[in-house]
PAZAPA-4460 file (N, C-alpha, C; in steps of 0.05 Angstrom, whole numbers, plus 32768, in hexadecimal, padded with zeros to 4 digits):
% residues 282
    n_x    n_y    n_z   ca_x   ca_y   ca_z    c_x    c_y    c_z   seq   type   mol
   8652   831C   8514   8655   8329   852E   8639   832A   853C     1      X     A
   863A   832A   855B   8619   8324   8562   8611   8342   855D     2      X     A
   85FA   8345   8568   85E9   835B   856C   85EA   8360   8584     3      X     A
   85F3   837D   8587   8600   8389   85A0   85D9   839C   85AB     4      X     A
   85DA   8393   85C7   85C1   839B   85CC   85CE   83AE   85E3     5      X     A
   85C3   83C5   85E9   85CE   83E1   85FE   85B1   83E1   860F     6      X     A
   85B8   83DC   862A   85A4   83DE   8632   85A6   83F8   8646     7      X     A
   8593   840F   8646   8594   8425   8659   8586   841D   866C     8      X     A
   8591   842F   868A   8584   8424   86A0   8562   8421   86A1     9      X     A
   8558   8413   86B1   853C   840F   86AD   852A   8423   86C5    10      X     A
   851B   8429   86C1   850B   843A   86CE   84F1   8430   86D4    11      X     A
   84E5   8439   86ED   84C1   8435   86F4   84C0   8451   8701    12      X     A
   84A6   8459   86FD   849C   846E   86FC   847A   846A   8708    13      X     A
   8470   847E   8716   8458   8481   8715   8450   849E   870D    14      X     A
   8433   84A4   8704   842D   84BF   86FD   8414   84C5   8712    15      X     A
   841B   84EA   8710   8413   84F3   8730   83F4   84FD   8720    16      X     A
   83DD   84EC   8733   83C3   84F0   871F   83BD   8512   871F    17      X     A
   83AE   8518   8711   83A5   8534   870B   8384   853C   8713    18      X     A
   837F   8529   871C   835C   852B   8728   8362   8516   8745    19      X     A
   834F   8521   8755   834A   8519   876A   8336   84FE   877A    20      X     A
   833D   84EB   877B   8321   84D4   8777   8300   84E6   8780    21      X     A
   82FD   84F3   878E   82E9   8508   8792   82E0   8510   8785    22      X     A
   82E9   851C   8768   82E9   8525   8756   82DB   8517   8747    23      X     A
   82F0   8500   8737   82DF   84E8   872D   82CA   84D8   8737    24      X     A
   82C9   84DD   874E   82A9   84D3   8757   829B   84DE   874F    25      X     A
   829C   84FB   874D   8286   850C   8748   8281   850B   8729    26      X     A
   8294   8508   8718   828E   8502   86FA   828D   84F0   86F3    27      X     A
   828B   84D9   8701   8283   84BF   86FE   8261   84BE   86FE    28      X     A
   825E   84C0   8715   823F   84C8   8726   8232   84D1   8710    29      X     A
   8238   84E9   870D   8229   84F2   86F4   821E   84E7   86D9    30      X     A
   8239   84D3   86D4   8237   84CC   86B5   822F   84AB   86C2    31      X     A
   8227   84A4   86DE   822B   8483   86E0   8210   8477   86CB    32      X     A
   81FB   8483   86C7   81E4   8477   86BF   81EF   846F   86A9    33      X     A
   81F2   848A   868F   81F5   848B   8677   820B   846F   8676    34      X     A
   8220   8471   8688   8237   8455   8682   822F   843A   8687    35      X     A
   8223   8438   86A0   8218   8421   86AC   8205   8419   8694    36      X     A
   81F0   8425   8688   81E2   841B   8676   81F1   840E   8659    37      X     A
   8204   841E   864F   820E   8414   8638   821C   8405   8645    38      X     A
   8227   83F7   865C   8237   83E5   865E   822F   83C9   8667    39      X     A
   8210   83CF   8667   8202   83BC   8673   81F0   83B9   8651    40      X     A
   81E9   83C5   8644   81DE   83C3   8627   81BF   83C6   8634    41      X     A
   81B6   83CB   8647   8199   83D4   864B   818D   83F2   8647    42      X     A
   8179   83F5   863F   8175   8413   863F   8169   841E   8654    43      X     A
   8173   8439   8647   817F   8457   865C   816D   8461   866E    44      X     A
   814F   8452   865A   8138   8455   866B   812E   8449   8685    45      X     A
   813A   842F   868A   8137   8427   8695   8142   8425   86B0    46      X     A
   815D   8436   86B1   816D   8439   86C8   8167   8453   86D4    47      X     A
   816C   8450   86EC   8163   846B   86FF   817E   8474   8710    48      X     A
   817D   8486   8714   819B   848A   871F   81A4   8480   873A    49      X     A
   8186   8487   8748   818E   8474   876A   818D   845E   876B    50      X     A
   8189   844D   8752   8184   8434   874B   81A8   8426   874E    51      X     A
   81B1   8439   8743   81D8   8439   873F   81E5   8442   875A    52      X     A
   81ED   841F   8760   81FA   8425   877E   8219   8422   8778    53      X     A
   8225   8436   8786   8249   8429   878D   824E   8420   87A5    54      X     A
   825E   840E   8794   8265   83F4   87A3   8280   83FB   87B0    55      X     A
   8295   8403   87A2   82A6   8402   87A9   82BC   8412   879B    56      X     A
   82D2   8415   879D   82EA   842A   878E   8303   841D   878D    57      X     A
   830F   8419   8777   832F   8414   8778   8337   842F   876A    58      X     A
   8348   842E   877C   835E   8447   8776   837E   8434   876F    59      X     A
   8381   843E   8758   8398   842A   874E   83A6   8433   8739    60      X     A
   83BB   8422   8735   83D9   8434   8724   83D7   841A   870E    61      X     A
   83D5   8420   86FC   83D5   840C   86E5   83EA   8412   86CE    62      X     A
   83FA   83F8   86C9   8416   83F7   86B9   8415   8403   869D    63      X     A
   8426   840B   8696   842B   840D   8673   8445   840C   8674    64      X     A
   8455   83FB   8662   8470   8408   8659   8476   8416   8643    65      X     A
   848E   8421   863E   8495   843B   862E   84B2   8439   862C    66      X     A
   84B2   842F   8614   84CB   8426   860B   84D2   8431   85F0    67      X     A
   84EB   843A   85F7   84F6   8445   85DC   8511   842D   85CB    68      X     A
   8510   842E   85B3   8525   841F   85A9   8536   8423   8596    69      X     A
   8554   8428   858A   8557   842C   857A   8569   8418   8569    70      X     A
   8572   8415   854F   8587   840A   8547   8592   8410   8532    71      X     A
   85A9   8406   852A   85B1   8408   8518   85C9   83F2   8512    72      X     A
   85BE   83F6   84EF   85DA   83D8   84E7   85EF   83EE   84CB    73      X     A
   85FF   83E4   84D2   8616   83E7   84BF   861E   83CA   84B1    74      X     A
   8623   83D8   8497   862A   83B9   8482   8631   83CA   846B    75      X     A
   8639   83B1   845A   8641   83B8   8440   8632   83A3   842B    76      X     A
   862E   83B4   8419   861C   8398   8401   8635   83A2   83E2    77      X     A
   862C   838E   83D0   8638   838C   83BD   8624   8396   83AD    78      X     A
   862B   83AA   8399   8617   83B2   837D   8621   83BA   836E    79      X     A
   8616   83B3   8355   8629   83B8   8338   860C   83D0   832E    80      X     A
   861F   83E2   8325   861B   8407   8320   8614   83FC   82FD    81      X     A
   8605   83FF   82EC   8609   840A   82DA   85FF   8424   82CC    82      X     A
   8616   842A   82B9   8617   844A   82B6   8617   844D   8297    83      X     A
   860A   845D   8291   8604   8468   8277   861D   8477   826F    84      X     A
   8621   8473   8251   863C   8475   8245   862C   8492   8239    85      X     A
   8643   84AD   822A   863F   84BD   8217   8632   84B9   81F9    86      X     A
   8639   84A6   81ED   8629   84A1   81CF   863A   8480   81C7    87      X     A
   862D   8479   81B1   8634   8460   81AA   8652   845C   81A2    88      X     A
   8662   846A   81A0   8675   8473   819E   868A   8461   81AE    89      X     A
   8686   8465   81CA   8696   8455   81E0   869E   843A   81DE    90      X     A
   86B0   8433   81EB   86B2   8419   81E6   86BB   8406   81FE    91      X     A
   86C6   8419   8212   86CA   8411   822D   86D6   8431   823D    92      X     A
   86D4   842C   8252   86D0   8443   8264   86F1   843F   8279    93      X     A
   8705   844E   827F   8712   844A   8292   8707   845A   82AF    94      X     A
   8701   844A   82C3   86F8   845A   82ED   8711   844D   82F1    95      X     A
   871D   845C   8307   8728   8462   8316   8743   8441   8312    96      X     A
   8755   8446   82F7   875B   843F   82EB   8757   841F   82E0    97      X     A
   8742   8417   82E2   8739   8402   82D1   8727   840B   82BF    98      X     A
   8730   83FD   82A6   871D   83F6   8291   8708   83E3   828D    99      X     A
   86F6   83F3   8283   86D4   83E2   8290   86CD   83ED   826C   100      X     A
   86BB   83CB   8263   86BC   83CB   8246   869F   83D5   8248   101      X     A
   8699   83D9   822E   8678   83EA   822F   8667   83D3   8223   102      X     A
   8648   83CE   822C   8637   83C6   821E   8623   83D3   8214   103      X     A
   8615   83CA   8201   85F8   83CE   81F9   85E1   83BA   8204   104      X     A
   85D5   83C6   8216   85BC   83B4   8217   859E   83C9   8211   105      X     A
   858F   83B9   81F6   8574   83C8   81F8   8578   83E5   81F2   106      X     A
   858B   83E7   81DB   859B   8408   81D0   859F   8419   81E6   107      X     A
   85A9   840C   8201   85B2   841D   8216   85D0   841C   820E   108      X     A
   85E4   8428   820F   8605   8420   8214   8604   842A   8233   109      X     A
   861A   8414   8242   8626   8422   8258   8632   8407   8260   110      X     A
   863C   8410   8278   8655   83F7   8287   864E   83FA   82A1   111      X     A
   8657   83E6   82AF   8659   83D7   82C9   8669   83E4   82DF   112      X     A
   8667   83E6   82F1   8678   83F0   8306   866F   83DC   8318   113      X     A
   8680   83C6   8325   8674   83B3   833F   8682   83C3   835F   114      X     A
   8673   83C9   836B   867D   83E1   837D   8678   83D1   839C   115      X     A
   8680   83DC   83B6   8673   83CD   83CF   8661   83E7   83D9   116      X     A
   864C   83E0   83E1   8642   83F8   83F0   863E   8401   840B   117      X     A
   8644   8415   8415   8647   841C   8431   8635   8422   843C   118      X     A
   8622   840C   844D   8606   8412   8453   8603   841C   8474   119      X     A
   85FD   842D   847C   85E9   842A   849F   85CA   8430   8496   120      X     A
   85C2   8428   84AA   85A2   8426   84B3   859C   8429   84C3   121      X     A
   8587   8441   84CA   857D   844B   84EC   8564   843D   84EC   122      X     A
   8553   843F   8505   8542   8442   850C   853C   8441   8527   123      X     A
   851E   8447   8527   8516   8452   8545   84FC   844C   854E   124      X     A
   84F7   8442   8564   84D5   8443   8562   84CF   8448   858A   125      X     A
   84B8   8455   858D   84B6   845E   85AB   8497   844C   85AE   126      X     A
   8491   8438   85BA   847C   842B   85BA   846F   8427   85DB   127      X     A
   844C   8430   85DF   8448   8429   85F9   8440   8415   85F6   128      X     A
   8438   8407   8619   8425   83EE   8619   841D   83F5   862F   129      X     A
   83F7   83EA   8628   83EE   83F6   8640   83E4   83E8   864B   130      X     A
   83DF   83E6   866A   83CA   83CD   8677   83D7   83B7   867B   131      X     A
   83BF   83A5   8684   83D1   8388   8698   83E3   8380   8677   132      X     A
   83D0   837F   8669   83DA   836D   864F   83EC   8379   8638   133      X     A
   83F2   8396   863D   8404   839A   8634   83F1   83AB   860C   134      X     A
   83D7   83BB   8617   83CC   83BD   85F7   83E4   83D1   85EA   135      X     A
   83E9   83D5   85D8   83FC   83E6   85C8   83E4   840A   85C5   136      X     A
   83F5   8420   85CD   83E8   8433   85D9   8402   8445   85CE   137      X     A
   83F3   8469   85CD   8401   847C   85C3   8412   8482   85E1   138      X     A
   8431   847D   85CD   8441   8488   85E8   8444   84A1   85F3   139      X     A
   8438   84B9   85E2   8434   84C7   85E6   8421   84D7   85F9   140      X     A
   840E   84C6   85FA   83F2   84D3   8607   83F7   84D6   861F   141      X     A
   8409   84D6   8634   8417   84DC   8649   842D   84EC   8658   142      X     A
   8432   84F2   8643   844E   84FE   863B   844E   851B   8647   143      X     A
   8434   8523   864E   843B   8543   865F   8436   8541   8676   144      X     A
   842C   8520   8688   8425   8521   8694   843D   8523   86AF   145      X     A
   8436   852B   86CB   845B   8528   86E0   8455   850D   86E2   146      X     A
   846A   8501   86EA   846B   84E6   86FF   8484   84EA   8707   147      X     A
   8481   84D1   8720   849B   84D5   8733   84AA   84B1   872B   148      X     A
   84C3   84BA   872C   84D7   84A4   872F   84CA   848A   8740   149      X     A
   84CC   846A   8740   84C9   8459   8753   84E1   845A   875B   150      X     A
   84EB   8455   8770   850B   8459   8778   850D   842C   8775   151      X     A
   84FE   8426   8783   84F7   840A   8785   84D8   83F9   878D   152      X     A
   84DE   83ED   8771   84BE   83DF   8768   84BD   83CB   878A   153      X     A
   84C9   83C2   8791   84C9   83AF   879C   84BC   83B2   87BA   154      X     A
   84BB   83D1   87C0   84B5   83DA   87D0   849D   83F4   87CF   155      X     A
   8490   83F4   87B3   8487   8407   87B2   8463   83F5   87AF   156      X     A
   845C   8409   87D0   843F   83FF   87C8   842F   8416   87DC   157      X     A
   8421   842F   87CB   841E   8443   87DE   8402   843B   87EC   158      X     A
   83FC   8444   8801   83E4   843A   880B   83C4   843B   87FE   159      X     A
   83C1   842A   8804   839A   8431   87FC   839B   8430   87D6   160      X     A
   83B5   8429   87CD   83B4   841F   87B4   83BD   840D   87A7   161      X     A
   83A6   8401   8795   83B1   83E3   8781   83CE   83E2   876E   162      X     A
   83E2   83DF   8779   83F3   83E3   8761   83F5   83C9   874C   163      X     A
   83EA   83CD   872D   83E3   83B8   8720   83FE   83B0   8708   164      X     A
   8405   8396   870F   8425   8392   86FB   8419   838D   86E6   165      X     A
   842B   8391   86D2   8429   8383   86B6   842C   8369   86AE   166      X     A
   8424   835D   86A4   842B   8341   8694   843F   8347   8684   167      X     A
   843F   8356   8672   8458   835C   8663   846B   8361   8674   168      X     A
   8482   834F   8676   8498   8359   8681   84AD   8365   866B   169      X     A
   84D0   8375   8676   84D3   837F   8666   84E5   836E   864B   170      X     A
   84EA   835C   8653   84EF   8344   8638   84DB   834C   861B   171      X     A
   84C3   8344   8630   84B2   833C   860D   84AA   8357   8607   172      X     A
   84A8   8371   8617   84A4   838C   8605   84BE   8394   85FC   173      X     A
   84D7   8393   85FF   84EA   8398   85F6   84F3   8382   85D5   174      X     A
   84E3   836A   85DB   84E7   835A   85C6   84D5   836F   85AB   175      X     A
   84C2   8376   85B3   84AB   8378   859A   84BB   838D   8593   176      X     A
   84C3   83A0   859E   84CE   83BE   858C   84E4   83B9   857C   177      X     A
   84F0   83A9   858C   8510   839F   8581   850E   8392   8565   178      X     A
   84F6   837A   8563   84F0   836F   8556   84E5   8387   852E   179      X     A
   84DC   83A3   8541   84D2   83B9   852D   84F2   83C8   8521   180      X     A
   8503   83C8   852F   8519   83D2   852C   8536   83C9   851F   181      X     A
   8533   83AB   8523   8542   839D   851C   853B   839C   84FB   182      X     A
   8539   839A   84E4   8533   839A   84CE   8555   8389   84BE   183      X     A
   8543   8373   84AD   8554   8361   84A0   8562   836B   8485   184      X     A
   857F   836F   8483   8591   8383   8471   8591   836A   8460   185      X     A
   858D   8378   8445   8587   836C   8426   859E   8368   8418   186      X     A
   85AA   8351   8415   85C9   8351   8408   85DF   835F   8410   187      X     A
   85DB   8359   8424   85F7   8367   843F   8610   8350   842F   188      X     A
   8626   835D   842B   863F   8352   8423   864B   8349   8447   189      X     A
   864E   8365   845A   8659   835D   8468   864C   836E   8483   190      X     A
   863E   8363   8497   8636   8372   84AA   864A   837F   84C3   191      X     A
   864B   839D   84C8   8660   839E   84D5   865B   83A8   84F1   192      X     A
   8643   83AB   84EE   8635   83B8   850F   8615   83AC   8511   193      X     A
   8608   83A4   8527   85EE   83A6   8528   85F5   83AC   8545   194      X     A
   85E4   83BF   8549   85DF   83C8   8560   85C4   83D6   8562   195      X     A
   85B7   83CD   857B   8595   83D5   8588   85A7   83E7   85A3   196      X     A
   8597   83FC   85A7   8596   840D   85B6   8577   840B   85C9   197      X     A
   8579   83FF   85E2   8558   83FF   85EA   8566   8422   8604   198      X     A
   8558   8435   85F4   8561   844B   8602   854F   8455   861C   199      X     A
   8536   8443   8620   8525   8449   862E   8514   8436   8632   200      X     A
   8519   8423   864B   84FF   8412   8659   84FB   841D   8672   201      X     A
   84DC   8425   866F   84CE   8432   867D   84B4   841B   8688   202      X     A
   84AC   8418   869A   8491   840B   86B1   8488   8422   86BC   203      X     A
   8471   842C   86B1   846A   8440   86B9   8450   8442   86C6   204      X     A
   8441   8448   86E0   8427   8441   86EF   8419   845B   86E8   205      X     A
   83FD   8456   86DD   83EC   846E   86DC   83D0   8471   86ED   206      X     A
   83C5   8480   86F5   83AE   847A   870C   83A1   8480   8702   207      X     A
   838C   8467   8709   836B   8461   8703   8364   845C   8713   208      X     A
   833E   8463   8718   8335   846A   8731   8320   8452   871A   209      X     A
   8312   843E   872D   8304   8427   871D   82E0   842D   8738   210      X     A
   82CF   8435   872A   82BB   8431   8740   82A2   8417   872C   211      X     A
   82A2   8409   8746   828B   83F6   8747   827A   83FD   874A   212      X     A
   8267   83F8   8736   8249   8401   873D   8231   83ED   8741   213      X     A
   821C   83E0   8754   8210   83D3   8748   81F3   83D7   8748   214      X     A
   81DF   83CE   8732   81CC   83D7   872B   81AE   83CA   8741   215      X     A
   81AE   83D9   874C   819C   83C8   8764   8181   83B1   875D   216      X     A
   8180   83A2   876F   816C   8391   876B   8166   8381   8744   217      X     A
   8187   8383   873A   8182   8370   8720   819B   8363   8721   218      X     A
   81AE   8365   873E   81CD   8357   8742   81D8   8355   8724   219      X     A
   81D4   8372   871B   81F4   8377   870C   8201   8391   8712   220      X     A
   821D   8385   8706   8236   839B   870A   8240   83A9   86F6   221      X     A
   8251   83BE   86FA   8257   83C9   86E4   8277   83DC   86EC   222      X     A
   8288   83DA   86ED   829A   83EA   86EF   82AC   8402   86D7   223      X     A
   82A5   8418   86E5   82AD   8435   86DB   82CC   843C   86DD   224      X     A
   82D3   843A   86C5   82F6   8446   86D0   82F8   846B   86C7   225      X     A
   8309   8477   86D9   830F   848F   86CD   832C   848F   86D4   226      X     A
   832F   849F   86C1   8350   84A7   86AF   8359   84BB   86C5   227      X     A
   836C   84B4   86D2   8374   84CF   86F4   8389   84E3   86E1   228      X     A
   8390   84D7   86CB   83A9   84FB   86B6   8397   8502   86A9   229      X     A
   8383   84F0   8697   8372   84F6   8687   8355   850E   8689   230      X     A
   8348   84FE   8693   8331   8505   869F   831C   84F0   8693   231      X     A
   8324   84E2   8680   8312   84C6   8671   8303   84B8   8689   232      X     A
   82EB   84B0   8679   82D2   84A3   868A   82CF   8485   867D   233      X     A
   82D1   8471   867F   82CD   8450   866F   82C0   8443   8682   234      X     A
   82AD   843C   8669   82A2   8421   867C   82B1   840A   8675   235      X     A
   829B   83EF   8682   82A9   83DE   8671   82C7   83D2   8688   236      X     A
   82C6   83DF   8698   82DF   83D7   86A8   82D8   83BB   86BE   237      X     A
   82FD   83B8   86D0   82F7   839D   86E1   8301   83AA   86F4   238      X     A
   82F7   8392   8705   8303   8392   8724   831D   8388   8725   239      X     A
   832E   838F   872F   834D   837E   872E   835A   8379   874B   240      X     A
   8343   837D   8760   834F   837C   877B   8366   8362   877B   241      X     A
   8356   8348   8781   835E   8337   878E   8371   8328   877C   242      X     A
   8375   8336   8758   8383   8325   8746   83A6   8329   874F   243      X     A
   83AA   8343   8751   83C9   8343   8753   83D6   8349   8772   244      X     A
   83E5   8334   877B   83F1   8339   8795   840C   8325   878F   245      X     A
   841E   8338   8796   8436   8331   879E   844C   8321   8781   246      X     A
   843E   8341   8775   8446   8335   8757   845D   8354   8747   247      X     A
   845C   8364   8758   8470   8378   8752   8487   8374   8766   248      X     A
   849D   836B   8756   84BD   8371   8755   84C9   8378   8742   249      X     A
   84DA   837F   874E   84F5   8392   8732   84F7   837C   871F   250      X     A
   8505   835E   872F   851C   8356   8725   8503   8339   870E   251      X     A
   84E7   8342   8713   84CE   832F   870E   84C4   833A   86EC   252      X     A
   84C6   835E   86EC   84C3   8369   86D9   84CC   8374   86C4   253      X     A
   84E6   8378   86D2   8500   8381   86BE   851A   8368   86C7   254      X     A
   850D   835C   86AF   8514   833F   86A9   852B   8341   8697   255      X     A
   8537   8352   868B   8553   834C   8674   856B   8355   8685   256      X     A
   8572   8333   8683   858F   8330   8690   859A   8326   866F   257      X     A
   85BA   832A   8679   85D6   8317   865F   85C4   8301   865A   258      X     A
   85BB   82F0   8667   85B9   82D6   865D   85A2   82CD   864F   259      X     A
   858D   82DF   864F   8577   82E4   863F   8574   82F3   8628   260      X     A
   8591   8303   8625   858C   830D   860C   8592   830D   85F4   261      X     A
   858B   82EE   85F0   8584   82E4   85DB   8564   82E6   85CD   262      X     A
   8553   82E5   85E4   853A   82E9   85E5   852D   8302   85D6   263      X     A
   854A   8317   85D7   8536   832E   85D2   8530   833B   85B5   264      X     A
   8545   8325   859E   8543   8330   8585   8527   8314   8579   265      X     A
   851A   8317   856C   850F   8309   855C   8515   82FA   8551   266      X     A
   8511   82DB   854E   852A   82CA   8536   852E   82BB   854C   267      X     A
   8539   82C4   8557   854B   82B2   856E   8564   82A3   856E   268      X     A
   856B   829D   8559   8585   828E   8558   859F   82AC   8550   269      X     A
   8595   82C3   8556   85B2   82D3   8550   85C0   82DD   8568   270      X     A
   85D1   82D4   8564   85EF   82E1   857C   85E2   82FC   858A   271      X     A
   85E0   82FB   859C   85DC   8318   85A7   85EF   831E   85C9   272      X     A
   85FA   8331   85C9   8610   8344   85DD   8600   835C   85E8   273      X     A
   85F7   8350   8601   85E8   8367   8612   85FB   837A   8623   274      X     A
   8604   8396   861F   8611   83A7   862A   8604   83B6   8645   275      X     A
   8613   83C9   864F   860B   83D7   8662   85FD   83D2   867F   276      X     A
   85E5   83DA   8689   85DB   83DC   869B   85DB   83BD   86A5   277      X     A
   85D0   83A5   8690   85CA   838D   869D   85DC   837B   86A0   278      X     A
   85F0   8381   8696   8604   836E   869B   860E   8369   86C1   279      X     A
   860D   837E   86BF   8619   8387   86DF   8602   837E   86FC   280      X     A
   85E9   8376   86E6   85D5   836E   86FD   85D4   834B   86FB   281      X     A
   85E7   8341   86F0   85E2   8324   86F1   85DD   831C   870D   282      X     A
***
């Protein structure tokens, strides 16, 4: 029987920052030397603070998804029971009216029972991804933060900010969890259910405020990101103006339709029956 995949409706979201770009300027400013230097590997001594010019500011919503998955298989396997007899005495045993003869193996006595066994198997896994590329990140670390509903990606671009898509679309992050969940049953006699539950695909935008700094009269750069739920300071960051345009749509990112979902178990050659929400969007 294939593998029945349930897909719940899909969601985008952005989160409502908790500091003010004002704000972060000002704790940026402060800490720019100390960062600009380790991110440039020159020493601390040698940089001066009016020396550290800004250049410029992106204010921007950067992707993670947040996907929950579950599954479970039902089957039956075959296993032969054996059972320790009372004393040497025995000579065969009557269960549940058959007679079952006794052995000795290795001065054990006991007999055979060949039985079917009635197996299910859960599991579950909640996995983020963060950034253009999708790094694997605590799904949690967000999780008290508000955000508001996207009603529609396709239209959502608020002013004066970079909205940055993912590479990961939702195919290949829904493949990797599935791939954690799905687990291969060991001497299955007879499989009678596999079913994945993807109970939660989430595209979720978080705001980063990115300032450019550059170090006067030695033409280098250095870009400062700060965390807008967090309050985190990183160097080490990029510019992403002119990389992404006209690269967020619904139907571009949340990519699992019927006819692709084959794609989404691992292996690839197993039957798979996509239910619910995507059927209806062919």
């Amino acid at each position: 029987s294939p593998v029945e995949i349930s897909l719940a409706e899909e969601h985008a979201y952005h989160y409502i920052p908790q500091f003010t770009l004002e704000v972060a300027r000002d704790r940026v400013e402060q800490r720019k030397v100390q960062i600009v230097a380790g991110t440039m590997g020159s020493l601390l001594g040698r940089l001066k603070p009016e020396e550290i010019h800004l250049l410029g500011v992106e204010n921007r919503l950067e992707p993670f998804w947040l996907v929950t998955i579950s599954s479970r298989t039902v089957y039956d396997r075959a296993r032969s029971y054996n059972v320790p007899v009372s004393g040497a005495e025995v000579i065969s045993v009557s269960v549940l009216g058959q007679e079952l003869p006794v052995e000795k193996i290795d001065k054990l006595t006991s007999f055979t029972v060949n039985s079917i066994e009635h197996c299910q198997e859960n599991a579950r896994a909640t996995r983020a991804f963060l950034g253009v590329q999708g790094e694997p990140s605590d799904p949690a670390k967000y999780s008290s933060f508000p955000k508001t509903l996207i009603v529609d990606l396709n239209t959502f671009a608020p002013e004066g900010i970079l909205v940055i898509p993912p590479q990961l679309r939702a195919t290949a992050v829904a493949r990797q969890v599935i791939g954690e969940v799905i687990r291969p049953v060991q001497n299955a006699h007879t499989i009678h259910e596999e079913r994945v539950d993807v109970e939660a695909l989430e595209l979720n935008f978080r705001p980063v405020y990115a300032f450019e700094y550059e170090w006067s009269g030695k033409a280098k750069r250095a870009v400062i990101e700060f965390n807008a739920l967090t309050g985190e300071i990183s160097g080490g960051g990029k510019k992403l103006k002119e990389q992404f345009k006209g690269m967020l749509t619904q139907e571009l990112l949340f990519d699992i339709t019927a006819d692709a979902a084959g794609m989404l178990v691992p292996g690839g050659s197993i039957a798979v029956k996509l239910v619910k929400a995507v059927v209806s969007r062919k």
